[in-house]
N, C-alpha and C positions, 0 to 999 in steps of 0.2 A: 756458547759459554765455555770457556776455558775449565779442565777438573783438575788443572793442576795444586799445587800449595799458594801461588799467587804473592802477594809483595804483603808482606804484614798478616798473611792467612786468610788474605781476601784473593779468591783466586780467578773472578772475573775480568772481562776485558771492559765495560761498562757500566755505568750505574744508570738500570732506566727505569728501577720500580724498585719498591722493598718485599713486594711480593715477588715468594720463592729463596729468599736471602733465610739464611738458619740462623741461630742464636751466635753461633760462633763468630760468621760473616759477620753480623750487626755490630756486636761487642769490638772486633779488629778494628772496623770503622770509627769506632767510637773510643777504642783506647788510645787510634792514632792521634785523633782529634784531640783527645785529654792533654797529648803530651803541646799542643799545640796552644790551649789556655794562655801559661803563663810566660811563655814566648810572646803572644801579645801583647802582654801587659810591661815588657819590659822597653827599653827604651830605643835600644837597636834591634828592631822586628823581624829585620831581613835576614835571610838563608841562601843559600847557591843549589836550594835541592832539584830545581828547576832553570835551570839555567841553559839558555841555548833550545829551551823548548819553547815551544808557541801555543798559545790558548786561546781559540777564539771564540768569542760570547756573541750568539746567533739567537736574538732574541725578534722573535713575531710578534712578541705581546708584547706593551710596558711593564718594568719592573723595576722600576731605581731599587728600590731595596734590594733585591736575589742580585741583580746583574751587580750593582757596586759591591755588595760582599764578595761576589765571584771574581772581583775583577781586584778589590783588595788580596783575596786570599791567591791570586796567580803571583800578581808581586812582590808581595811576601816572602813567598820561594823561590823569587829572582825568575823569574818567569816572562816572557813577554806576551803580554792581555793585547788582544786588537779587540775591539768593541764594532758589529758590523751594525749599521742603522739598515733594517731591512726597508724603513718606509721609505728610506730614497734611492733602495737598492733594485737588482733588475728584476729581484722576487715580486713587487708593485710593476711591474713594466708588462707582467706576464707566464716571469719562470716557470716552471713546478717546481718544488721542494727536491725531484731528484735531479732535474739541471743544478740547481746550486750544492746539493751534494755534490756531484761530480766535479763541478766548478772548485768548492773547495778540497776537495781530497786532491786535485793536480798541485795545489800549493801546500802540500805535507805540512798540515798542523797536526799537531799530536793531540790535543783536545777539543772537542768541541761542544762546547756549553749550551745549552738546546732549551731556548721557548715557546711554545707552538699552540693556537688554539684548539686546534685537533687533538684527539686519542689518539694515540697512536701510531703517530706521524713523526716521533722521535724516536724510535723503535725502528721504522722505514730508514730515514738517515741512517739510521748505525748499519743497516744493514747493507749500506754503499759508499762507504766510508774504509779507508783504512785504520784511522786514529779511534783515540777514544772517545765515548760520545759520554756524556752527561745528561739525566734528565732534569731543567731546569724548572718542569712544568710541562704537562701536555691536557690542553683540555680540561676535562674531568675525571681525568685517568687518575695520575699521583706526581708526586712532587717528593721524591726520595730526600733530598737533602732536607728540607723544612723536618719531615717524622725524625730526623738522625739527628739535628739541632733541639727539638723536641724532648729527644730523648737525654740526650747531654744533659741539659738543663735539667730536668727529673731526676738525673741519676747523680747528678751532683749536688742537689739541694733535699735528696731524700735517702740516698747513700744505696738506693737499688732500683730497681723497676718492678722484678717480678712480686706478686700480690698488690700493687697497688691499683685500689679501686679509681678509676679513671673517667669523668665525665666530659665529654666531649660535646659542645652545645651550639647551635645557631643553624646555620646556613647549610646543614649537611648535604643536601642534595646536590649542591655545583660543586663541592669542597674538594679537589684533588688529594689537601692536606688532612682531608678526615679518614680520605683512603690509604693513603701514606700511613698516618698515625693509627689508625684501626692495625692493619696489616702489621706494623711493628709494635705495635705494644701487645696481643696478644700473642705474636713469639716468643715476645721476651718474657708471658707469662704473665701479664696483668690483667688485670678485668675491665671492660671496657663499654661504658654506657652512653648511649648516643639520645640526646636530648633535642626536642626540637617539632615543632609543629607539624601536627602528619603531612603537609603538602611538602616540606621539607624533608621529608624522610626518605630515600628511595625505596622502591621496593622489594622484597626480598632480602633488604643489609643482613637480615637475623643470622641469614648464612655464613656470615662472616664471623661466628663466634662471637653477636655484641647484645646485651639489654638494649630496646627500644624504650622512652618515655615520652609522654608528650605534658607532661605537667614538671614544670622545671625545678620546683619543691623537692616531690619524691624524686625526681632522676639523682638530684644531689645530695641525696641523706648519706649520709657515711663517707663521702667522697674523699678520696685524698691529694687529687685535682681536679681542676676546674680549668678546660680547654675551649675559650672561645673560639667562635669564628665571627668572620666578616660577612653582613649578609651583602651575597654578590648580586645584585641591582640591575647590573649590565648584562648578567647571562639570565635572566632573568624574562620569557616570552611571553607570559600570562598572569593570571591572575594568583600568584602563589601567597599573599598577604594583604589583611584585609585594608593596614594603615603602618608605619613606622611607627607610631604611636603605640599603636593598640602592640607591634609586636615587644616593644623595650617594655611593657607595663609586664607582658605574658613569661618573656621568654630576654630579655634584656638583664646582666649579673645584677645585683645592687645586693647591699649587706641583709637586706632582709632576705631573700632567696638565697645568701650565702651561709644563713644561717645553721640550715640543717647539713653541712657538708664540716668534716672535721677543721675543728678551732686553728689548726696551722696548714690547712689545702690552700697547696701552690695557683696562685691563679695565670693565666698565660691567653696569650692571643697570640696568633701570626704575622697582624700586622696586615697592612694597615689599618689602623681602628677609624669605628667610625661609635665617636663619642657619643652616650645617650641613644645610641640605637642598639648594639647588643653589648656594651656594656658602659655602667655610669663611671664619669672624668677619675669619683673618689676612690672605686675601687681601684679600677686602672693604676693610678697612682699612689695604690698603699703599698708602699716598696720592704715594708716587713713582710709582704706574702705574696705581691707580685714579679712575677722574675719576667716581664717582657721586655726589658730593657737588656737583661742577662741573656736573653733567647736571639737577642741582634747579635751579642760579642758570641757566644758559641756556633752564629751562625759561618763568621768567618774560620773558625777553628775547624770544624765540619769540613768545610770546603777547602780547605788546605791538606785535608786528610786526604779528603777525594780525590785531588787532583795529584797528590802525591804517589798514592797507591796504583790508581790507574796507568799512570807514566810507568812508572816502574814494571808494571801489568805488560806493559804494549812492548819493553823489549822482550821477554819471554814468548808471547807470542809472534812477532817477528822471526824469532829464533826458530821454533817451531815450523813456521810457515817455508823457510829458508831451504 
Protein backbone atom coordinates (compact mmCIF):
# COMPACT_ATOMS: atom_id res chain seq x y z
CA UNK A 1 0.00 0.00 0.00
CA UNK A 2 1.17 3.27 -1.04
CA UNK A 3 1.65 6.04 2.52
CA UNK A 4 1.53 8.61 0.25
CA UNK A 5 -1.37 11.63 0.25
CA UNK A 6 -3.05 9.63 -2.80
CA UNK A 7 -5.74 11.38 -5.21
CA UNK A 8 -8.54 12.93 -3.12
CA UNK A 9 -6.69 11.69 0.49
CA UNK A 10 -7.10 8.23 -0.31
CA UNK A 11 -3.61 7.30 -0.74
CA UNK A 12 -3.91 3.48 -1.78
CA UNK A 13 -3.18 1.70 -4.93
CA UNK A 14 -6.48 -0.74 -4.45
CA UNK A 15 -9.58 -1.17 -2.94
CA UNK A 16 -9.78 -4.88 -1.71
CA UNK A 17 -11.40 -4.61 1.80
CA UNK A 18 -12.67 -1.69 4.09
CA UNK A 19 -10.85 -3.26 6.75
CA UNK A 20 -7.73 -1.23 7.75
CA UNK A 21 -9.20 2.01 5.85
CA UNK A 22 -9.32 5.00 8.80
CA UNK A 23 -12.10 7.42 8.94
CA UNK A 24 -10.45 9.81 6.93
CA UNK A 25 -9.79 7.18 3.96
CA UNK A 26 -13.74 6.22 4.15
CA UNK A 27 -15.13 9.90 4.39
CA UNK A 28 -12.51 10.97 0.89
CA UNK A 29 -14.21 7.87 -0.72
CA UNK A 30 -17.37 8.98 0.10
CA UNK A 31 -17.08 12.84 -0.38
CA UNK A 32 -15.89 11.97 -3.89
CA UNK A 33 -18.87 9.81 -4.52
CA UNK A 34 -21.27 12.79 -3.02
CA UNK A 35 -19.87 15.06 -5.65
CA UNK A 36 -20.94 12.34 -8.13
CA UNK A 37 -24.94 12.25 -6.83
CA UNK A 38 -26.25 14.91 -8.77
CA UNK A 39 -24.09 14.54 -11.77
CA UNK A 40 -26.34 11.59 -12.10
CA UNK A 41 -29.25 12.90 -12.01
CA UNK A 42 -28.59 15.52 -14.55
CA UNK A 43 -29.18 14.89 -18.04
CA UNK A 44 -25.61 14.92 -19.69
CA UNK A 45 -23.86 12.30 -17.20
CA UNK A 46 -20.72 11.88 -19.00
CA UNK A 47 -17.09 13.25 -18.01
CA UNK A 48 -13.72 12.74 -19.90
CA UNK A 49 -12.17 11.89 -16.18
CA UNK A 50 -11.42 8.49 -17.70
CA UNK A 51 -10.78 8.79 -20.93
CA UNK A 52 -8.24 6.57 -22.81
CA UNK A 53 -8.24 4.49 -19.72
CA UNK A 54 -9.48 0.81 -19.76
CA UNK A 55 -11.64 -1.07 -16.98
CA UNK A 56 -12.08 -4.34 -17.03
CA UNK A 57 -15.02 -6.22 -15.16
CA UNK A 58 -13.60 -9.96 -14.40
CA UNK A 59 -16.35 -11.40 -12.89
CA UNK A 60 -16.32 -15.47 -11.69
CA UNK A 61 -19.61 -15.04 -10.06
CA UNK A 62 -22.99 -13.56 -11.39
CA UNK A 63 -23.85 -10.19 -10.66
CA UNK A 64 -26.01 -8.03 -12.99
CA UNK A 65 -26.44 -5.60 -10.40
CA UNK A 66 -22.47 -4.84 -8.99
CA UNK A 67 -20.96 -5.66 -12.67
CA UNK A 68 -23.84 -3.17 -14.54
CA UNK A 69 -23.24 -0.40 -11.95
CA UNK A 70 -19.55 -0.91 -12.47
CA UNK A 71 -19.82 -0.92 -15.89
CA UNK A 72 -22.25 2.28 -15.79
CA UNK A 73 -19.91 4.11 -13.53
CA UNK A 74 -16.59 3.37 -15.99
CA UNK A 75 -18.71 5.11 -18.79
CA UNK A 76 -19.65 7.68 -17.07
CA UNK A 77 -16.21 8.88 -16.88
CA UNK A 78 -15.66 8.30 -20.48
CA UNK A 79 -13.96 5.31 -19.73
CA UNK A 80 -13.73 2.12 -21.89
CA UNK A 81 -15.59 -1.00 -19.73
CA UNK A 82 -14.61 -4.53 -21.52
CA UNK A 83 -17.06 -6.94 -19.59
CA UNK A 84 -14.88 -10.53 -19.62
CA UNK A 85 -17.49 -13.67 -19.48
CA UNK A 86 -15.21 -16.08 -17.61
CA UNK A 87 -17.75 -18.94 -18.30
CA UNK A 88 -16.66 -19.08 -21.95
CA UNK A 89 -13.41 -17.89 -21.03
CA UNK A 90 -9.88 -20.04 -20.79
CA UNK A 91 -10.47 -19.62 -16.80
CA UNK A 92 -13.28 -22.79 -17.60
CA UNK A 93 -10.75 -24.52 -19.98
CA UNK A 94 -8.38 -24.86 -17.00
CA UNK A 95 -6.25 -21.46 -16.22
CA UNK A 96 -5.39 -20.57 -12.73
CA UNK A 97 -6.56 -17.22 -11.55
CA UNK A 98 -2.55 -16.32 -11.83
CA UNK A 99 -2.28 -17.32 -15.76
CA UNK A 100 -5.22 -14.97 -16.39
CA UNK A 101 -3.54 -12.34 -14.20
CA UNK A 102 -0.60 -12.40 -16.28
CA UNK A 103 -2.66 -12.75 -19.27
CA UNK A 104 -4.35 -9.55 -18.51
CA UNK A 105 -1.69 -7.32 -17.03
CA UNK A 106 0.35 -8.05 -20.76
CA UNK A 107 -2.76 -6.04 -22.21
CA UNK A 108 -2.27 -2.91 -19.71
CA UNK A 109 -5.70 -2.20 -18.23
CA UNK A 110 -5.60 0.29 -15.66
CA UNK A 111 -8.49 -1.33 -13.74
CA UNK A 112 -9.60 -4.29 -12.93
CA UNK A 113 -12.98 -5.09 -11.42
CA UNK A 114 -12.73 -8.49 -9.45
CA UNK A 115 -15.51 -11.23 -8.56
CA UNK A 116 -14.34 -14.30 -7.08
CA UNK A 117 -15.82 -17.13 -4.95
CA UNK A 118 -12.85 -17.48 -2.94
CA UNK A 119 -11.41 -15.25 -0.04
CA UNK A 120 -8.88 -14.05 -0.91
CA UNK A 121 -8.14 -14.68 -4.27
CA UNK A 122 -8.64 -10.89 -5.30
CA UNK A 123 -5.93 -9.81 -3.06
CA UNK A 124 -3.75 -12.78 -5.00
CA UNK A 125 -4.58 -10.88 -8.52
CA UNK A 126 -3.63 -7.56 -7.25
CA UNK A 127 -0.61 -8.87 -6.23
CA UNK A 128 0.37 -9.80 -9.98
CA UNK A 129 -1.03 -7.18 -11.60
CA UNK A 130 0.41 -3.85 -12.51
CA UNK A 131 -3.18 -1.95 -12.64
CA UNK A 132 -5.48 -1.20 -10.14
CA UNK A 133 -7.47 -4.03 -8.72
CA UNK A 134 -11.09 -3.65 -7.26
CA UNK A 135 -12.79 -5.81 -4.89
CA UNK A 136 -15.97 -6.53 -6.48
CA UNK A 137 -16.79 -9.43 -4.00
CA UNK A 138 -14.60 -12.33 -2.79
CA UNK A 139 -16.22 -15.19 -1.10
CA UNK A 140 -17.03 -14.44 2.19
CA UNK A 141 -14.45 -12.13 2.74
CA UNK A 142 -15.98 -8.31 1.91
CA UNK A 143 -17.33 -6.47 -0.67
CA UNK A 144 -15.93 -2.84 -0.09
CA UNK A 145 -18.08 -0.97 -2.48
CA UNK A 146 -21.60 -2.37 -1.29
CA UNK A 147 -20.43 -1.15 2.93
CA UNK A 148 -19.25 2.64 1.06
CA UNK A 149 -22.86 2.69 -1.10
CA UNK A 150 -24.16 1.74 2.40
CA UNK A 151 -22.77 4.18 4.02
CA UNK A 152 -23.72 7.05 1.48
CA UNK A 153 -27.10 6.24 1.79
CA UNK A 154 -27.10 6.67 5.72
CA UNK A 155 -25.13 9.63 5.69
CA UNK A 156 -27.32 11.17 3.42
CA UNK A 157 -30.74 10.34 4.74
CA UNK A 158 -29.61 10.82 8.38
CA UNK A 159 -26.96 13.59 7.98
CA UNK A 160 -24.13 11.38 9.89
CA UNK A 161 -23.02 7.97 10.62
CA UNK A 162 -21.15 8.17 13.76
CA UNK A 163 -23.68 7.11 17.01
CA UNK A 164 -25.96 5.59 14.92
CA UNK A 165 -27.43 2.31 16.41
CA UNK A 166 -27.21 0.02 13.49
CA UNK A 167 -29.05 -3.50 13.12
CA UNK A 168 -27.72 -5.67 10.76
CA UNK A 169 -30.16 -8.86 10.18
CA UNK A 170 -30.36 -12.15 8.16
CA UNK A 171 -27.87 -14.22 6.50
CA UNK A 172 -24.79 -13.06 8.44
CA UNK A 173 -22.75 -16.12 8.24
CA UNK A 174 -22.08 -16.19 4.13
CA UNK A 175 -22.60 -12.29 4.07
CA UNK A 176 -19.24 -10.58 2.73
CA UNK A 177 -21.54 -7.32 2.90
CA UNK A 178 -22.08 -7.84 6.70
CA UNK A 179 -18.35 -7.79 6.87
CA UNK A 180 -17.80 -4.90 4.71
CA UNK A 181 -20.57 -3.06 6.76
CA UNK A 182 -19.44 -4.25 10.24
CA UNK A 183 -15.89 -3.04 9.45
CA UNK A 184 -17.02 0.41 8.33
CA UNK A 185 -19.57 1.59 10.38
CA UNK A 186 -17.88 0.91 13.57
CA UNK A 187 -14.89 3.14 12.20
CA UNK A 188 -17.04 5.63 11.37
CA UNK A 189 -18.16 5.24 14.98
CA UNK A 190 -21.66 3.61 15.12
CA UNK A 191 -22.93 0.84 16.89
CA UNK A 192 -23.50 -2.12 15.26
CA UNK A 193 -25.91 -5.18 16.11
CA UNK A 194 -26.01 -8.30 14.32
CA UNK A 195 -29.33 -10.16 14.28
CA UNK A 196 -29.78 -13.45 13.23
CA UNK A 197 -30.31 -17.11 14.21
CA UNK A 198 -27.30 -18.75 15.99
CA UNK A 199 -26.45 -21.17 12.98
CA UNK A 200 -26.27 -17.82 11.24
CA UNK A 201 -24.03 -16.11 13.34
CA UNK A 202 -20.28 -16.94 12.94
CA UNK A 203 -18.28 -17.46 15.64
CA UNK A 204 -16.42 -15.29 17.53
CA UNK A 205 -18.14 -11.93 15.27
CA UNK A 206 -18.07 -10.30 19.04
CA UNK A 207 -14.46 -9.48 18.12
CA UNK A 208 -15.51 -7.36 15.88
CA UNK A 209 -16.80 -4.64 18.24
CA UNK A 210 -20.70 -5.86 17.49
CA UNK A 211 -24.08 -6.87 19.93
CA UNK A 212 -25.02 -10.41 19.07
CA UNK A 213 -29.10 -11.09 19.12
CA UNK A 214 -30.99 -13.89 18.12
CA UNK A 215 -34.45 -12.78 18.84
CA UNK A 216 -35.09 -10.12 16.18
CA UNK A 217 -37.52 -7.96 18.52
CA UNK A 218 -34.87 -7.10 21.02
CA UNK A 219 -31.94 -6.78 18.54
CA UNK A 220 -34.13 -3.95 17.02
CA UNK A 221 -35.29 -1.86 19.92
CA UNK A 222 -33.92 1.65 19.52
CA UNK A 223 -32.51 0.92 16.14
CA UNK A 224 -31.87 3.64 13.73
CA UNK A 225 -31.50 1.18 10.78
CA UNK A 226 -32.44 -1.79 9.81
CA UNK A 227 -29.90 -3.73 7.22
CA UNK A 228 -31.26 -6.65 5.67
CA UNK A 229 -29.62 -9.45 4.16
CA UNK A 230 -30.37 -11.91 1.49
CA UNK A 231 -30.51 -15.50 2.93
CA UNK A 232 -27.77 -17.14 0.54
CA UNK A 233 -29.20 -20.67 -0.27
CA UNK A 234 -26.57 -21.55 -2.73
CA UNK A 235 -23.63 -21.11 -0.30
CA UNK A 236 -25.38 -22.79 1.84
CA UNK A 237 -23.85 -27.02 2.72
CA UNK A 238 -26.16 -28.15 5.52
CA UNK A 239 -28.62 -27.97 7.47
CA UNK A 240 -28.57 -24.22 8.73
CA UNK A 241 -32.61 -23.59 8.86
CA UNK A 242 -35.27 -25.40 9.86
CA UNK A 243 -37.87 -24.06 6.83
CA UNK A 244 -38.18 -20.62 4.74
CA UNK A 245 -41.16 -20.53 6.53
CA UNK A 246 -40.41 -20.88 9.80
CA UNK A 247 -37.33 -18.49 9.06
CA UNK A 248 -39.56 -15.05 7.63
CA UNK A 249 -42.23 -15.82 10.80
CA UNK A 250 -38.76 -15.63 13.21
CA UNK A 251 -36.36 -13.45 11.66
CA UNK A 252 -38.17 -12.03 8.23
CA UNK A 253 -38.66 -7.55 8.65
CA UNK A 254 -42.53 -7.00 8.81
CA UNK A 255 -44.18 -3.83 10.66
CA UNK A 256 -44.78 -5.72 13.57
CA UNK A 257 -40.92 -6.65 14.44
CA UNK A 258 -40.41 -3.09 12.97
CA UNK A 259 -42.01 -1.82 15.67
CA UNK A 260 -39.66 -1.59 18.58
CA UNK A 261 -36.85 0.11 16.32
CA UNK A 262 -37.13 4.00 15.97
CA UNK A 263 -40.54 5.50 14.32
CA UNK A 264 -38.20 6.87 11.10
CA UNK A 265 -35.26 3.74 10.92
CA UNK A 266 -34.03 3.60 7.50
CA UNK A 267 -34.71 0.32 6.18
CA UNK A 268 -32.22 -1.03 3.37
CA UNK A 269 -31.31 -4.43 1.79
CA UNK A 270 -28.46 -5.13 -0.86
CA UNK A 271 -30.27 -6.64 -3.01
CA UNK A 272 -31.24 -8.86 -4.47
CA UNK A 273 -34.47 -9.44 -2.32
CA UNK A 274 -36.00 -12.38 -1.85
CA UNK A 275 -39.61 -11.31 -1.09
CA UNK A 276 -41.38 -12.95 2.05
CA UNK A 277 -38.46 -14.69 3.02
CA UNK A 278 -36.28 -11.96 4.90
CA UNK A 279 -38.32 -9.33 4.20
CA UNK A 280 -42.26 -8.68 3.62
CA UNK A 281 -43.08 -7.07 -0.43
CA UNK A 282 -44.94 -3.95 2.08
CA UNK A 283 -42.25 -3.01 3.94
CA UNK A 284 -39.69 -3.18 1.11
CA UNK A 285 -41.72 -0.83 -0.61
CA UNK A 286 -42.62 1.72 1.99
CA UNK A 287 -40.41 4.35 0.18
CA UNK A 288 -41.06 6.97 3.09
CA UNK A 289 -38.38 4.67 5.05
CA UNK A 290 -37.05 2.51 2.59
CA UNK A 291 -34.02 3.68 0.65
CA UNK A 292 -33.09 0.44 -1.38
CA UNK A 293 -33.86 1.85 -4.42
CA UNK A 294 -31.67 4.95 -3.36
CA UNK A 295 -28.79 2.30 -2.39
CA UNK A 296 -28.71 1.15 -6.44
CA UNK A 297 -28.26 5.04 -7.51
CA UNK A 298 -25.48 5.58 -4.81
CA UNK A 299 -24.12 2.50 -5.81
CA UNK A 300 -23.01 3.94 -9.26
CA UNK A 301 -21.85 7.24 -7.45
CA UNK A 302 -19.50 4.98 -5.19
CA UNK A 303 -18.08 3.47 -8.01
CA UNK A 304 -17.30 6.34 -9.94
CA UNK A 305 -15.42 7.64 -6.97
CA UNK A 306 -13.55 4.46 -6.96
CA UNK A 307 -12.47 4.10 -10.09
CA UNK A 308 -11.67 7.72 -10.24
CA UNK A 309 -9.42 7.84 -7.33
CA UNK A 310 -7.54 4.62 -7.97
CA UNK A 311 -6.64 5.89 -11.67
CA UNK A 312 -5.28 8.80 -10.53
CA UNK A 313 -3.63 6.63 -7.53
CA UNK A 314 -1.80 4.38 -10.20
CA UNK A 315 0.02 7.51 -12.00
CA UNK A 316 1.71 8.29 -8.61
CA UNK A 317 2.73 5.01 -8.21
CA UNK A 318 4.11 4.48 -11.51
CA UNK A 319 5.96 7.61 -10.96
CA UNK A 320 7.49 6.22 -7.93
CA UNK A 321 8.19 2.80 -9.28
CA UNK A 322 10.05 4.81 -12.37
Amino acid sequence: MNDGPGAFGFPHKHLLGIEGLNPIEITALLDRAESYVEQNRQADKKKAVLSGRTIINLFFEDSTRTRTSFELAGKRLGGDVINMSVATSSVKKGETLIDTAMTLNAMHPDVLVVRHPDSGSVKLLSEKVNCAVINAGDGQHEHPTQALLDALTIRRRMGKIQGLRVAICGDILHSRVARSNIHLLTTMGARVRLIAPRTLIPTGIEHMGVEVFNDMREGLEDCDIVMMLRLQKERMDGNYLPSVREFFHFFGLDYAKLEGAKPNALIMHPGPMNRGVEIDSEVADDFGRSAIHEQVEMGVAVRMAALEILTANLEEHLQRNL
